[in-house]
C-alpha positions in Angstrom: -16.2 -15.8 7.6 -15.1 -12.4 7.1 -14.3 -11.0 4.0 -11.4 -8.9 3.2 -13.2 -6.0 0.8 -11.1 -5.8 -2.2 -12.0 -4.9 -5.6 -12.2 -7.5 -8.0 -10.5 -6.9 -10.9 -12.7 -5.7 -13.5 -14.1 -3.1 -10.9 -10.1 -2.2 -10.2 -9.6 -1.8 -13.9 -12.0 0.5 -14.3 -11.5 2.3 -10.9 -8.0 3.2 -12.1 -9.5 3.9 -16.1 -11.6 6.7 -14.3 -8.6 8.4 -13.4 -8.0 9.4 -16.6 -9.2 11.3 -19.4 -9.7 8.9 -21.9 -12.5 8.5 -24.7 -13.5 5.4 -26.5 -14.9 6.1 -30.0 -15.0 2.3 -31.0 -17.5 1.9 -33.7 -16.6 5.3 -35.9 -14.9 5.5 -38.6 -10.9 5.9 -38.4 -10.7 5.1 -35.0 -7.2 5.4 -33.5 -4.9 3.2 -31.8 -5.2 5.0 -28.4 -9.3 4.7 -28.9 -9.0 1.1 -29.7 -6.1 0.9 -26.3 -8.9 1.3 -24.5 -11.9 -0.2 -25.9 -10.1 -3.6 -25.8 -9.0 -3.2 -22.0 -12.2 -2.4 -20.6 -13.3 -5.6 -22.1 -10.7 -7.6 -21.3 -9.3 -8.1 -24.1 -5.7 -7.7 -22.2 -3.4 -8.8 -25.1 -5.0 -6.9 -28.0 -5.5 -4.0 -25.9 -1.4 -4.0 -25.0 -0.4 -4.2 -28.4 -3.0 -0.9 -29.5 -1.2 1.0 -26.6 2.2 0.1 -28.1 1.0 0.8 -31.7 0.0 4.4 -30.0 2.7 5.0 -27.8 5.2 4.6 -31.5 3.1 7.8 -32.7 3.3 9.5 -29.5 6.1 8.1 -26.5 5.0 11.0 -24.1 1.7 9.6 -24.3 1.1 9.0 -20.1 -2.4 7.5 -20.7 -0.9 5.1 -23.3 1.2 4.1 -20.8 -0.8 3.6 -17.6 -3.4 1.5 -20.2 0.0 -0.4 -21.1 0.8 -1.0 -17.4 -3.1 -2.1 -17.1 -3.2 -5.0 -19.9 -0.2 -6.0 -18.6 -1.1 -6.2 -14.9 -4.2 -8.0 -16.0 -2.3 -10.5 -17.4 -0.3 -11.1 -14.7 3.0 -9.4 -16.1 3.7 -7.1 -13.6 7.7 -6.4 -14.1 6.0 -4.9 -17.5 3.6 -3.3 -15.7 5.6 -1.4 -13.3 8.2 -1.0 -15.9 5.7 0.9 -18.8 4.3 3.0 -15.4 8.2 3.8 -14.9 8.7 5.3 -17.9 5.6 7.2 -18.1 6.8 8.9 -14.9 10.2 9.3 -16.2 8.4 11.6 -19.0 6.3 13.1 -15.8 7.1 13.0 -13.0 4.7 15.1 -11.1 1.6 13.9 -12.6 -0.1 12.5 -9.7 -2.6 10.5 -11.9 0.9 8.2 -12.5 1.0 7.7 -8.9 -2.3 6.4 -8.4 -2.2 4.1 -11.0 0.9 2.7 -9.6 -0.6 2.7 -5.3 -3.8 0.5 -7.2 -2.1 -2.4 -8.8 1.2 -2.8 -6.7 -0.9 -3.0 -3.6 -0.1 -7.2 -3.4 3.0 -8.8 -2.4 4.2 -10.0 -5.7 4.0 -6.2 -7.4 5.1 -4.2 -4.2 8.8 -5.0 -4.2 8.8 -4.0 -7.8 7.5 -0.5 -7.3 10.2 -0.1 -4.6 12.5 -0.7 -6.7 11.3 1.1 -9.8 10.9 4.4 -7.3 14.4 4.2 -5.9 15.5 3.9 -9.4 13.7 6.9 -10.3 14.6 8.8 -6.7 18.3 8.8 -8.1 17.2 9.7 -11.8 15.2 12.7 -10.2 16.8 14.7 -7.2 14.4 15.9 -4.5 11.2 14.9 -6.2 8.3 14.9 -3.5 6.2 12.7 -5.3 8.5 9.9 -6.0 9.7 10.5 -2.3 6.6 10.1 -0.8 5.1 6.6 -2.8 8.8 5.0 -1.9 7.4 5.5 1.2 4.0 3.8 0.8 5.9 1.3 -1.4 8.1 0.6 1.5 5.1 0.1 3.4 3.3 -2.2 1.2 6.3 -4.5 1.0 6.7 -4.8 5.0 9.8 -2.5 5.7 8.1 -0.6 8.1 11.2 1.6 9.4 12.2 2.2 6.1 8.9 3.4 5.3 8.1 5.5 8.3 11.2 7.6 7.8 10.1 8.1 3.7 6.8 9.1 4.6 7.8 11.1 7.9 10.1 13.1 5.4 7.6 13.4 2.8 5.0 15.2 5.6 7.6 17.2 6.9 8.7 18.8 3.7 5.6 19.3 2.0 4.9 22.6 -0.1 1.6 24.0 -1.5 2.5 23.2 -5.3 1.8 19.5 -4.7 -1.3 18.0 -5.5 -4.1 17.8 -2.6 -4.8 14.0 -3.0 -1.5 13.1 -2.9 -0.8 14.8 0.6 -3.9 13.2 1.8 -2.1 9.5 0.8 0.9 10.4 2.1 -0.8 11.5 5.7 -3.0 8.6 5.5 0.0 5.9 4.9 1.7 7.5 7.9 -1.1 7.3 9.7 -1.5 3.7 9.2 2.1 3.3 10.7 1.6 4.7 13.5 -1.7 3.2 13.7 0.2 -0.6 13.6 2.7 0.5 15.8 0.7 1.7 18.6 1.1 5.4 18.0 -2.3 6.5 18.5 -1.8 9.9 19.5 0.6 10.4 16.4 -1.6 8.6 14.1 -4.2 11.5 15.4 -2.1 14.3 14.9 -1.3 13.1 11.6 -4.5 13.2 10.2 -5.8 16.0 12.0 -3.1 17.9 10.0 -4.4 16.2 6.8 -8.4 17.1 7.7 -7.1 20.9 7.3 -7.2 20.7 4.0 -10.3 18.5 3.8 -12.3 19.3 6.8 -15.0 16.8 5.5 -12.8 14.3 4.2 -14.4 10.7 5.2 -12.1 8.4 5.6 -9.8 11.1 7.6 -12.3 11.5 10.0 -13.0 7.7 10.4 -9.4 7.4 10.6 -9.4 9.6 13.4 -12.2 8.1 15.1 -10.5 4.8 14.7 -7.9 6.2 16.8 -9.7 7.4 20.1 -11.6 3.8 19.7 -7.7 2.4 19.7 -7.5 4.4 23.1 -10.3 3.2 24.5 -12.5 6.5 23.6 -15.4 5.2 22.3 -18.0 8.6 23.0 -14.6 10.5 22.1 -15.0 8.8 18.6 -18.5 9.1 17.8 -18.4 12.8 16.4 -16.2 12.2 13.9 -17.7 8.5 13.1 -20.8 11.1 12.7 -19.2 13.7 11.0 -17.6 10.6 8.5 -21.2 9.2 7.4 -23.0 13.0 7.0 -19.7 13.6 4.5 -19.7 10.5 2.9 -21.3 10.2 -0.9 -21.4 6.7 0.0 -23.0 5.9 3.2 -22.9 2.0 2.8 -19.1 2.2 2.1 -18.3 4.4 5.1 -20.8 2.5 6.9 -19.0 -0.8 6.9 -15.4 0.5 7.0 -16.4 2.2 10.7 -17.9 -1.2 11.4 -14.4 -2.9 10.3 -13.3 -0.9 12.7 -15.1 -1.4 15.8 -14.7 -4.7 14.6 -10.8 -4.8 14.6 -11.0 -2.9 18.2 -12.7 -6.1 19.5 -15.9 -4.2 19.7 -18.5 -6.1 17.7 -21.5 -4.8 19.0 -20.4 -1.2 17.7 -19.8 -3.4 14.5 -23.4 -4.1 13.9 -25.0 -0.9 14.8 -22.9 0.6 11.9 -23.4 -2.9 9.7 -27.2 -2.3 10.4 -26.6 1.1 9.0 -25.2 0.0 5.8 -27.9 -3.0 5.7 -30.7 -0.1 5.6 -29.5 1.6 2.8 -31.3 0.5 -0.7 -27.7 -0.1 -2.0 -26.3 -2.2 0.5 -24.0 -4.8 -0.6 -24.2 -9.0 -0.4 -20.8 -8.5 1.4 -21.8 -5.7 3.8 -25.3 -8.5 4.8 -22.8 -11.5 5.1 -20.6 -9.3 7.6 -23.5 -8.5 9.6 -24.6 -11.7 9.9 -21.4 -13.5 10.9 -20.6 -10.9 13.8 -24.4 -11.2 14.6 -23.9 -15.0 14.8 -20.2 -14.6 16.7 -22.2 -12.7 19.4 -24.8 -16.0 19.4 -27.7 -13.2 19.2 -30.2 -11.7 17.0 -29.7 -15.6 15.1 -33.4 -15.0 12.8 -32.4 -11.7 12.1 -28.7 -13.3 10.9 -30.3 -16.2 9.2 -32.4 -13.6 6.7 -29.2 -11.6 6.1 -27.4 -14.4 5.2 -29.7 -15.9 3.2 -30.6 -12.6 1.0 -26.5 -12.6 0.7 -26.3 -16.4 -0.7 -28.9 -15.9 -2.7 -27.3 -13.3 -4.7 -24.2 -15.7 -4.8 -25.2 -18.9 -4.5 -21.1 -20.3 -5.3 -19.6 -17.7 -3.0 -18.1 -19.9 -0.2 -17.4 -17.2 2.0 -21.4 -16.5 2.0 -22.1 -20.4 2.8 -20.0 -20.5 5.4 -21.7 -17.9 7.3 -24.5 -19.5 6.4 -24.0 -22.7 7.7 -22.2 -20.7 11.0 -25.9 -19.0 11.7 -27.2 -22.3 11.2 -25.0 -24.3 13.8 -25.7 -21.3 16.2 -29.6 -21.9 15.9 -28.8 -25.9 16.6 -29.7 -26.8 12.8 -26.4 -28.7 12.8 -27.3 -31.5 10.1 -28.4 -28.7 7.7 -25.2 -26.5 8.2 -22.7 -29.7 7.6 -24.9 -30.0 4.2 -24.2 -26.7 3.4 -20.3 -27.0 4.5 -19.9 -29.7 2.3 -21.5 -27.6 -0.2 -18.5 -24.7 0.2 -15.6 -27.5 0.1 -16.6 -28.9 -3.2 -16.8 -25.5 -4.8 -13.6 -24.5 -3.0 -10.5 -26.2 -4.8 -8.3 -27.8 -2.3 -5.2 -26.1 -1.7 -7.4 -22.9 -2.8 -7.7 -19.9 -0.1 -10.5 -20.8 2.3 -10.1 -25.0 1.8 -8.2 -25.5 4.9 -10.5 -23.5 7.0 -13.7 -24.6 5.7 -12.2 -28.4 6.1 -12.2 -27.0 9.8 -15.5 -26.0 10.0 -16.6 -29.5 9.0 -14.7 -31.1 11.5 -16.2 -28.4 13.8 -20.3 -29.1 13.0 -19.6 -32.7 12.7 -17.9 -32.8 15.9 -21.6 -31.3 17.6 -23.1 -34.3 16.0 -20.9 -37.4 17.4 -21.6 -35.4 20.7 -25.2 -35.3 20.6 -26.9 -38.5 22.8 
């Protein structure tokens, strides 16, 4: 089973903390309510941490960080009209703070906080006329919640109308996002030119050129793609990451084979990832080949997580490939109790049962 790579949440807490310039002095004397904000957050400690920010945000209300580690605590408990309502105000206060921005794109990526950041941005698009920032994340907003059209126009505005006082990364988002429209439209060739516009101002930008390469594979130009697929990993400070997201997309192009020469990549580095081995091995095991060499993968990514369903499964998939069908219905019915029914993967692993257990009856 393939894995969609998503940060879990403590890593996503801490990827948005690292946006901002924040100390934790916990431990000296007189610490401060701010300090404390975020001491208590990065340990999870959601409710304490809210109520610091609060305590912090009364001594100073154009406090952004205060607010973004507001927005945080709540998110993490699941409160995400607060959320999105505490990032609101700190962009009321500012507006072109791109840090803002970025804390908002991270945690109202999911259906259930998209629709509020649309409608916190439109609120804040007729509070603030002509603001290219808000403009422009209405637009990837849009796009998270599904309204495609209205989304493409946002974002086609927001490329159109750009102007050398905004901030680099966020013109890099807002090319990317329109990218990916066109990209799930069919538009190759304007997906292309979109990014080609955006690698001008990073010429080594990785996941621009992967983008780009994605698009010749999308058009059937695989030897067209390898240069910047090339150009991508030499760039990239993190050759396992960009590593498996050109094999994703090989993979999405319905060309596996191209998957596993970049998964091998990735699986040679001494950081590779349980989740970048368990991908290798289940397209390995798709293809019906290289089974001992799938088998070792998967094994060295169930080891590390030995209650990670998705990694059994593809376990017990290698195994029913190799003809060791007793041992991989063991291993299912292993997955299925640790899976709760009604949970994400039950239905599908109930499937797979049925599946290896239908390979038994069969056998004389």
């Amino acid at each position: 089973m393939r894995l969609l790579i998503r940060l879990r949440r403590q890593q996503w807490l801490l990827a948005v903390l690292g946006v901002f310039v924040v100390q934790n002095h916990c431990g000296v004397p007189g610490v401060k309510h701010d300090q404390l904000a975020v001491h208590l957050l990065e340990r999870g400690q959601f409710e304490r941490a809210r109520r610091e920010a609060d305590r912090a945000l009364r001594e100073d209300p154009d406090d952004a960080d205060m607010r973004v580690i507001a927005a945080l605590a709540e998110a993490s408990l699941g409160k995400f009209d607060e959320s999105v309502d505490a990032l609101s105000d700190a962009l009321r206060r500012n507006p072109a703070d791109p840090r803002l921005y970025a804390a908002l794109r991270s945690f109202c990526d999911q259906p259930e906080c998209a629709g509020l950041a649309v409608t916190a941005l439109q609120s804040l698009q007729q509070e603030l006329e002509d603001n290219w920032y808000v403009n422009a994340n209405l637009g990837w907003a849009l796009a998270a919640a599904g309204d495609t059209e209205r989304a493409l126009n946002q974002l086609e505005e927001a490329v159109a109308n750009l102007s050398a006082d905004v901030d680099e990364t966020e013109q890099i988002v807002a090319h990317h996002q329109l990218s990916r429209l066109y990209l799930d439209g069919s538009r190759y060739a304007d997906a292309a030119r979109v990014l080609e516009g955006a690698l001008i101002l990073r010429p080594q930008d990785p996941r621009l050129l992967i983008g780009i390469g994605e698009c010749q594979l999308r058009q059937g130009d695989e030897e067209g793609a390898e240069p910047y697929f090339k150009r991508a990993l030499d760039a990239a400070p993190n050759r396992v990451e960009a590593a498996s997201l050109i094999a994703q997309v090989h993979y999405a192009s319905g060309l596996p084979r191209g998957a596993i020469d970049y998964y091998e990549v990735a699986a040679h580095e001494p950081t590779v990832t349980p989740l970048v081995l368990n991908n290798l091995a289940w397209t390995y095991a798709e293809e019906s080949i290289e089974l001992d060499r799938a088998e070792s993968l998967s094994l060295r990514a169930v080891k590390a997580d030995v209650d990670n369903v998705v990694y059994l499964d593809t376990y017990a998939e290698v195994l029913f490939r190799q003809g060791r069908t007793e041992r991989a219905v063991a291993l299912m019915k292993r997955a299925i109790e640790l899976e709760p029914e009604g949970g994400e993967h039950y239905e599908y692993l109930r499937g797979q049962l049925v599946r290896f257990e239908a390979r038994i009856a069969s056998l004389p």
